[in-house]
C-alpha positions as CSV (number, residue, x, y, z in Angstrom):
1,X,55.7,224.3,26.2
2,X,55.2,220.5,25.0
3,X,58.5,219.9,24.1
4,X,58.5,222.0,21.1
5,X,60.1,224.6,18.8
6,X,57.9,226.9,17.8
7,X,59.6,227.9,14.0
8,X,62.9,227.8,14.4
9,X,62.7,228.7,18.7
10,X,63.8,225.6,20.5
11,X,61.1,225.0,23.1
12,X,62.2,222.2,25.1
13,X,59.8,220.1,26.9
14,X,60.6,216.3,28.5
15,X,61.7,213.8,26.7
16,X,65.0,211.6,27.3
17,X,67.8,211.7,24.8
18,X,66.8,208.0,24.7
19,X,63.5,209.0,23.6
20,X,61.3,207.4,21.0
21,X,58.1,209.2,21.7
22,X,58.7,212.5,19.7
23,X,61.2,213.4,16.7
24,X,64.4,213.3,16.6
25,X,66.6,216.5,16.4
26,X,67.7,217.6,13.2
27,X,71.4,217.7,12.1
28,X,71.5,220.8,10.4
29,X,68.2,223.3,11.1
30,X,67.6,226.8,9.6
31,X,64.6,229.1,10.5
32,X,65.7,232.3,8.8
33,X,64.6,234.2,11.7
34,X,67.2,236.6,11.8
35,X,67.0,238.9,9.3
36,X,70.4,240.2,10.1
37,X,72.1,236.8,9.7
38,X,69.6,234.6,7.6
39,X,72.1,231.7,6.4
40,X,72.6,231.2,10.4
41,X,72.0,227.8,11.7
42,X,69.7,226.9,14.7
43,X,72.0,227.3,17.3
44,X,73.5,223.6,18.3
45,X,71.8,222.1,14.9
46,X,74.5,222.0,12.2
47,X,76.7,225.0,10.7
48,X,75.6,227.8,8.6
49,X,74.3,227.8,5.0
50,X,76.3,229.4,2.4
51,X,74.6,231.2,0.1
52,X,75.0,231.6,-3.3
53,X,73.5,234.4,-5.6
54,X,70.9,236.5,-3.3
55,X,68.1,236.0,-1.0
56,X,65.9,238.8,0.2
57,X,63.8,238.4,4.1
58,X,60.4,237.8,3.9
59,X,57.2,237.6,6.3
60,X,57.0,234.0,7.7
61,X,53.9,231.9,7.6
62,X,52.8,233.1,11.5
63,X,53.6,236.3,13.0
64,X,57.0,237.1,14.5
65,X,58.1,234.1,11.8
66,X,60.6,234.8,9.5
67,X,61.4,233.6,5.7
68,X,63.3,234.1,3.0
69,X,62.7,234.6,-1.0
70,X,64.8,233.2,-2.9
71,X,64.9,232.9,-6.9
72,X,66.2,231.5,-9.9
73,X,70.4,231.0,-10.1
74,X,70.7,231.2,-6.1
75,X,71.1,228.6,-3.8
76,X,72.1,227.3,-0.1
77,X,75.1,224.6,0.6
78,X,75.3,222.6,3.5
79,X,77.5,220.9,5.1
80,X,75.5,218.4,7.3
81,X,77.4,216.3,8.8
82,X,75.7,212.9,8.4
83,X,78.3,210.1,8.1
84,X,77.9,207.4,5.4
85,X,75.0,205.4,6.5
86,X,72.7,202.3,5.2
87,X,74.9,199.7,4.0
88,X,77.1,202.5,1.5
89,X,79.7,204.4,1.1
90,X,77.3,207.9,1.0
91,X,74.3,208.8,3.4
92,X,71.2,206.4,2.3
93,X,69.0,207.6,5.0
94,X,67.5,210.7,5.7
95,X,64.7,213.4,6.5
96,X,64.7,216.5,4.4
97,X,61.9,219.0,5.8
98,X,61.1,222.2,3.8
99,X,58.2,224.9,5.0
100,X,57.8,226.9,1.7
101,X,55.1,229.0,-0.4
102,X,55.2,229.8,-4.4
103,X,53.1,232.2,-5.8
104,X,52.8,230.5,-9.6
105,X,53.0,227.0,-9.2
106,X,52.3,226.6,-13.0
107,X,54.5,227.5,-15.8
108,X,57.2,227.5,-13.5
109,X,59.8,224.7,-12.3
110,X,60.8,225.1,-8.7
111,X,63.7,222.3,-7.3
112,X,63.8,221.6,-3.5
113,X,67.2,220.0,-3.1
114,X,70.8,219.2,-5.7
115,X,73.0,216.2,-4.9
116,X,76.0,216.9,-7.3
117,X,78.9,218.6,-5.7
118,X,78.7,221.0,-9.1
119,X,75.1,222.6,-9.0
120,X,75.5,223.4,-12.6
121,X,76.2,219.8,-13.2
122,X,73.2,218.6,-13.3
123,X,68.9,218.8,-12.8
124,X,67.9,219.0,-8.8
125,X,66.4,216.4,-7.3
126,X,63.0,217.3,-6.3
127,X,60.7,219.3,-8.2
128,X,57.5,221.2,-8.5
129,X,56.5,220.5,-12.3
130,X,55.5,223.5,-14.2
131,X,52.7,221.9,-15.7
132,X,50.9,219.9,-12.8
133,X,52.3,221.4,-10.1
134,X,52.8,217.7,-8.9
135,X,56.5,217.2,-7.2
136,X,58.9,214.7,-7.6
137,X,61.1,213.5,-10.7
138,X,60.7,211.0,-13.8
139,X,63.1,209.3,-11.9
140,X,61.0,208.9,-8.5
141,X,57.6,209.6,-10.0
142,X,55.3,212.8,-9.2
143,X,52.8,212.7,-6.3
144,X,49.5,213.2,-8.2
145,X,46.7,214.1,-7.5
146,X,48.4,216.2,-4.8
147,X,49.3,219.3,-6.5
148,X,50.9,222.8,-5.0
149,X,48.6,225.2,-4.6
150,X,49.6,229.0,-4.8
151,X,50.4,231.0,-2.3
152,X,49.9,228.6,0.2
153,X,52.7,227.3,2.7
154,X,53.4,223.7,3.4
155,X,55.5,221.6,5.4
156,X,57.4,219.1,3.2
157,X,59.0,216.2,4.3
158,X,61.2,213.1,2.4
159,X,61.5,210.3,4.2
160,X,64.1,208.3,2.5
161,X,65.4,204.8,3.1
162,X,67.7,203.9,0.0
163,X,66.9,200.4,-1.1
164,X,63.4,200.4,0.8
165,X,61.2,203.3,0.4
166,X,61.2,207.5,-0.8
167,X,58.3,208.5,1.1
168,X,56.8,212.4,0.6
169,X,54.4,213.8,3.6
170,X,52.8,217.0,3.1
171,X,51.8,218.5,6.7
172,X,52.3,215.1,8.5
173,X,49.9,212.9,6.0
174,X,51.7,210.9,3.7
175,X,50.8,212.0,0.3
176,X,53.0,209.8,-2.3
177,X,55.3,206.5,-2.3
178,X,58.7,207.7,-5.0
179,X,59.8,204.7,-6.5
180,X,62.4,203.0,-4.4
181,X,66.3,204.3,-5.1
182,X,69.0,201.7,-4.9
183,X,71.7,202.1,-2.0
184,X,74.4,204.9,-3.3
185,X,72.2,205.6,-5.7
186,X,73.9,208.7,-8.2
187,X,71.2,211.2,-7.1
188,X,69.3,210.1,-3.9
189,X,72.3,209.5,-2.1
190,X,74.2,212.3,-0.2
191,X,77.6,213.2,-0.1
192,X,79.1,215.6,2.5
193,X,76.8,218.5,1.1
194,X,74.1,218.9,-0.4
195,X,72.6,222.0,-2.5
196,X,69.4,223.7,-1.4
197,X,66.8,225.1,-4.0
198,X,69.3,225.3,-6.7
199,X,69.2,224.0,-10.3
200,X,71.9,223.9,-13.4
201,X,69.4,225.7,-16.2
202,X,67.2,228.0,-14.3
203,X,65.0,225.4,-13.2
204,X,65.1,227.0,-9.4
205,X,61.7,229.5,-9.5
206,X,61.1,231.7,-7.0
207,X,59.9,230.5,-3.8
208,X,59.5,231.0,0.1
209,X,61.0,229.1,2.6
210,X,60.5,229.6,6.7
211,X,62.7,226.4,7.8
212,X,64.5,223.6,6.8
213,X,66.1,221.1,8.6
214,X,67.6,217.5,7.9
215,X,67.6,214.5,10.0
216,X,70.5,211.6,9.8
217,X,67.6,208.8,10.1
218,X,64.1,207.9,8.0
219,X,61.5,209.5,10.5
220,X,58.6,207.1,11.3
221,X,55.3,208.4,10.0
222,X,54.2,208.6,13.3
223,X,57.5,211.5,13.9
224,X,55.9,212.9,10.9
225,X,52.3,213.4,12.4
226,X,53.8,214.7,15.3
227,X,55.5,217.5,13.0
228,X,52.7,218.3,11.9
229,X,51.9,221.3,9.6
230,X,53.4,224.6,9.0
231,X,53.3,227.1,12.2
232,X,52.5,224.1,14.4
233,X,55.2,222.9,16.6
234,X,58.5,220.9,16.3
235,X,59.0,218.6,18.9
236,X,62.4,218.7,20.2
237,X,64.6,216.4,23.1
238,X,65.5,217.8,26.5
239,X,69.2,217.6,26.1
240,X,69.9,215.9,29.4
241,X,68.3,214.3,32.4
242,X,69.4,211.7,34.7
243,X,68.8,210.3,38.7
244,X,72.3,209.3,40.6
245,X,71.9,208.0,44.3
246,X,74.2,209.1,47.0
247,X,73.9,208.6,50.3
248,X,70.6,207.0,50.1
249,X,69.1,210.2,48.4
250,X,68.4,210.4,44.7
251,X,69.3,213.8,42.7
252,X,67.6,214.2,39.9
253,X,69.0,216.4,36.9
254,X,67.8,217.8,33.8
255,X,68.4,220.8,31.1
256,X,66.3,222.1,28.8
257,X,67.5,224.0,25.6
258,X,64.5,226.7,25.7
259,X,61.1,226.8,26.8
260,X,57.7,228.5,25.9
261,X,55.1,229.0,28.0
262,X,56.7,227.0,31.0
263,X,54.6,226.3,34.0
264,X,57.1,223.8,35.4
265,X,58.0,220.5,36.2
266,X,56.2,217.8,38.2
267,X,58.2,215.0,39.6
268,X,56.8,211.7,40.1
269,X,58.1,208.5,41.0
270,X,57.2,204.7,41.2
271,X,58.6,201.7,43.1
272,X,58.1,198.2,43.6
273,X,55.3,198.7,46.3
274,X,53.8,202.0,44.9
275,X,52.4,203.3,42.0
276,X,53.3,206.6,40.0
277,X,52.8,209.6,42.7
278,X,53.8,212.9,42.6
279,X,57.0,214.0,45.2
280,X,57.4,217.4,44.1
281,X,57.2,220.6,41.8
282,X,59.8,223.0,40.3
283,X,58.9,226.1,38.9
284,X,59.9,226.5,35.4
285,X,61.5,229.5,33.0
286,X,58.3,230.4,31.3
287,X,59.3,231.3,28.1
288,X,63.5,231.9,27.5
289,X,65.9,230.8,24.8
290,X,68.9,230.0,27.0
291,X,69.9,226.9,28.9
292,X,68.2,226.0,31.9
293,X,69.3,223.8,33.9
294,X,66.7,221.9,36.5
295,X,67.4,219.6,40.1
296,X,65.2,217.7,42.9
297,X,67.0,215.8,45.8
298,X,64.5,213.0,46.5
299,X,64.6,210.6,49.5
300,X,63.0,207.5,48.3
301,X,61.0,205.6,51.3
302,X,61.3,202.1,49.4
303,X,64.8,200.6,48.2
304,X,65.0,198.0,45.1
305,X,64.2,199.6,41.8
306,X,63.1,203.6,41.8
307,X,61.6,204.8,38.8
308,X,61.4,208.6,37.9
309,X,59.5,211.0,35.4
310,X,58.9,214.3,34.7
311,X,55.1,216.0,33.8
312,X,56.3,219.4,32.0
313,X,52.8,221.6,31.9
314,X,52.6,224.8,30.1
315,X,50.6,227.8,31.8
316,X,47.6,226.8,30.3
317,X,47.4,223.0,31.5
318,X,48.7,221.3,28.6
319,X,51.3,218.7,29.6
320,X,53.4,216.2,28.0
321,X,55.4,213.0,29.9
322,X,59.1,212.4,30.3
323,X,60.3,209.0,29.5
324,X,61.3,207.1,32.8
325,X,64.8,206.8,34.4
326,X,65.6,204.3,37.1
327,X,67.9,204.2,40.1
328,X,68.4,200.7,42.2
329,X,68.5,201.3,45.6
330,X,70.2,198.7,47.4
331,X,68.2,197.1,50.8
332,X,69.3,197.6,54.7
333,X,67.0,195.1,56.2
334,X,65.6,191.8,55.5
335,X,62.0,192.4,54.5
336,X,58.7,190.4,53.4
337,X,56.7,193.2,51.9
338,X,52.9,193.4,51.0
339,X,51.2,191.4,48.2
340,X,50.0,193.7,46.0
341,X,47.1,193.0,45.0
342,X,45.3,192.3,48.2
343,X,42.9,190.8,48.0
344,X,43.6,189.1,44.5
345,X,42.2,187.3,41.7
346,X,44.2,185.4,40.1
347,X,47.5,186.5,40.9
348,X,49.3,188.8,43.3
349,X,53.0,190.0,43.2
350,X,55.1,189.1,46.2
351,X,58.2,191.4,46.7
352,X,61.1,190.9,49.4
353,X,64.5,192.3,50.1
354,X,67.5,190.8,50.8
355,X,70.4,192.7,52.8
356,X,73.1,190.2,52.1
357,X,73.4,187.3,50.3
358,X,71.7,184.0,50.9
359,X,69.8,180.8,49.9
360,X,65.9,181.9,49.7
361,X,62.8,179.5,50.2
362,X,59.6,181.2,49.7
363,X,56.8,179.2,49.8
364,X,53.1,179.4,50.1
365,X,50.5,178.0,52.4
366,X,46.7,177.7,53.2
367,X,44.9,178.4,55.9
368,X,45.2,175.1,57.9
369,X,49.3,175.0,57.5
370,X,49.4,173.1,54.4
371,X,52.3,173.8,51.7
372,X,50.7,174.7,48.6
373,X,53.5,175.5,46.5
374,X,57.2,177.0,46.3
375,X,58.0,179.6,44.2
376,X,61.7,180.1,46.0
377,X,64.4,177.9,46.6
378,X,68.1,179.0,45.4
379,X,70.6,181.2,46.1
380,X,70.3,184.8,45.8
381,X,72.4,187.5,46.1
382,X,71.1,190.4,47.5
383,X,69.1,192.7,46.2
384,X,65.4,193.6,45.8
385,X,63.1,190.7,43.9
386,X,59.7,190.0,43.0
387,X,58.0,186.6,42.6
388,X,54.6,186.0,40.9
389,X,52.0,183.5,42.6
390,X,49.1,182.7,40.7
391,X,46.3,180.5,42.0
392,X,45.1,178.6,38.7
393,X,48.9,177.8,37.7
394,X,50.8,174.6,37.9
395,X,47.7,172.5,38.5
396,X,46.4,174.6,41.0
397,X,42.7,176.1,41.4
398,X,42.3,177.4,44.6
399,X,39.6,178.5,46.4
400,X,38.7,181.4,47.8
401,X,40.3,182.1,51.2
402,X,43.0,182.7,53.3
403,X,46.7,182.3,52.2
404,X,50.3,183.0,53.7
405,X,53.3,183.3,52.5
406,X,56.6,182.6,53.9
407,X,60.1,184.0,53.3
408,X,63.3,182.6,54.6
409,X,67.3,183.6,54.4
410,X,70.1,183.6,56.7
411,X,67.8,182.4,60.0
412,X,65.5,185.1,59.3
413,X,61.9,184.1,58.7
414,X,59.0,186.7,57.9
415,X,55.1,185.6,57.1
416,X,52.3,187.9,55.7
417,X,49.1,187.2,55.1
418,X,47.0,186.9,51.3
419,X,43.6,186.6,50.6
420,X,42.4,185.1,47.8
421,X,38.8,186.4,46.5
422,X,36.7,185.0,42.9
């Protein structure tokens, strides 16, 4: 599963709307799957393309993938929702991702994408040049030496920051820097649609396309990579997943938009005294392209922070991480807890809890009763904390040896022991 969509199948796998660790979903998306409705958009990504002129379904680059053909004097509009963005009045940044195939890449114009509300207004955007087979414009420059090959499919993506950079990636490697278009620029910028492999004087040659999709931000090249080529995978967002506490119990929640291949789910979770472990396991959908929706009651056996994440593996042991959510889980009981490390070298972490508030001392000492230093003393509300002591800091170089430290609120006093080992 991998958090991925599989051309134009949403395949979700873990990762939090928050997320920064795999590509962002598309605003508008369009597989062509459905031969029976081929201008329909990915469910949930966008509205429908309307098609002018004709388009005939085609074999897609992978079996069970579907395309379309479309030639000169037709065209797609979209309405893709992206509101005015990058310091103009029209959208200034943007992805634009095509997966297409020509058979004659010489002799023949092909155009990508039109701005102009009138198609027939003016030349596209972005071309394949009859004579090189280059892409681009005069205006943005052509990406030689990379040249189209025929009958080959690639993944195309424009990664475009008005003002800062026009970036083409063929497959997921970058292959040419466009010159740089100014903010609200007459032809780089978008208005509320935008044309799809149209052009005003038959510039528009025949050509394949499996998917398209556009994105409302500049991906990073690193989102890029991650796209990778055509018939590889699309990495998508789970569309929800959250921890809430009640009752001292922490329910964990999380939907996925479809899944391929889906072992399941394994939870794990991390606190101040433990490292990432796993609680728990739930079976997932295996392959589906409805909802699912996911839950685990935890009973955490530590209070302060609780972080949680989820390890989605597919059937064959591939597995990809979640991004961490966090509950705080308020303490019952005044508590000294555990150095960790023990023993240490230079520095161990000292953690404590405090039911109510208080003032705090917590202070260290050797082995014969002598203060070594204070690394408490101030009022605290309560909560969960943890202090850092480090034995070369603040003057100090200690040896070797035994160490305690002490923690004090409210009357209450609690010792544990430290040993200190270079």
């Amino acid at each position: 599963m991998k958090l991925q969509v599989l051309r134009g199948f949403l395949v979700a796998a873990i990762v939090l709307l928050t997320s920064v660790s795999y590509a962002q979903m598309p605003q508008g998306w369009w597989s062509f799957d459905n031969a029976s409705n081929l201008t329909a958009a990915v469910p949930g990504y966008g509205t429908d393309l309307v098609l002018t002129g004709t388009h005939t379904a085609v074999a897609g680059p992978t079996v069970g993938n579907g395309a379309i053909s479309i030639g000169p004097g037709s065209y797609y509009t979209a309405t893709h929702g992206i509101a005015p963005n990058g310091g103009g009045t029209k959208v200034n940044q943007y992805t634009l991702m095509f997966d297409f195939k020509v058979a004659q890449a010489l002799g023949m114009w092909h155009n990508f994408f039109q701005t102009d509300p009138l198609v027939t207004a003016n030349d596209g955007e972005y071309f394949i040049r009859s004579t090189t087979g280059a892409m681009g414009t005069l205006d943005l420059g052509y990406t030689t030496p990379f040249v189209v090959a025929d009958n080959t499919w690639y993944r195309l993506i424009l990664s475009v920051e008005n003002g800062n950079y026009f970036k083409a990636y063929i497959d997921g490697q970058l292959v040419f820097d466009h010159n740089v278009r100014p903010v609200d620029d007459v032809r780089y910028s978008l208005a509320s649609v935008i044309h799809l492999l149209g052009d005003d004087d038959g510039d528009d040659g025949l050509i394949e396309i499996a998917e398209i999709a556009i994105w409302n931000t500049p991906l990073s090249a690193a989102a890029i990579a991650s796209l990778g080529a055509v018939g590889t995978v699309l990495p998508v967002e789970l569309t929800s997943f959250a921890a809430t506490q009640s009752s001292g119990n922490i329910l964990l929640q999380w939907s996925t938009a479809t899944e391929l291949n889906n072992n399941g789910f394994e939870i794990q979770r991390k606190d101040q005294q433990t490292d990432w472990r796993v609680i728990g396991f739930v079976k997932g959908n295996g392959t589906t392209t409805n909802t699912q929706n996911y839950s685990f009651v935890d009973v955490p056996e530590n209070t302060g922070t609780i972080s949680y994440r989820l390890k989605q593996i597919d059937f064959n042991g591939t597995f990809a991480y979640s991004d961490v959510v966090e509950v705080e889980i308020a303490p019952t009981k005044f508590e000294l807890l555990n150095n960790y490390p023990n023993p240490f070298n230079p520095s161990t972490i000292i953690a404590y809890n405090l039911p109510v508030d208080g003032f705090v001392t917590l202070k260290i000492y050797n082995s014969v009763g002598e203060l070594v230093t204070e690394l408490v003393n101030d009022y605290q509300s309560a909560g969960s904390y943890k202090q850092q002591f480090n034995s070369v800091s603040g003057g100090n170089n200690l040896a070797s040896g035994i160490y305690f430290a002490e923690l004090r609120a409210n009357e209450n006093v609690q010792r544990i022991k430290m040993m200190l080992v270079k």
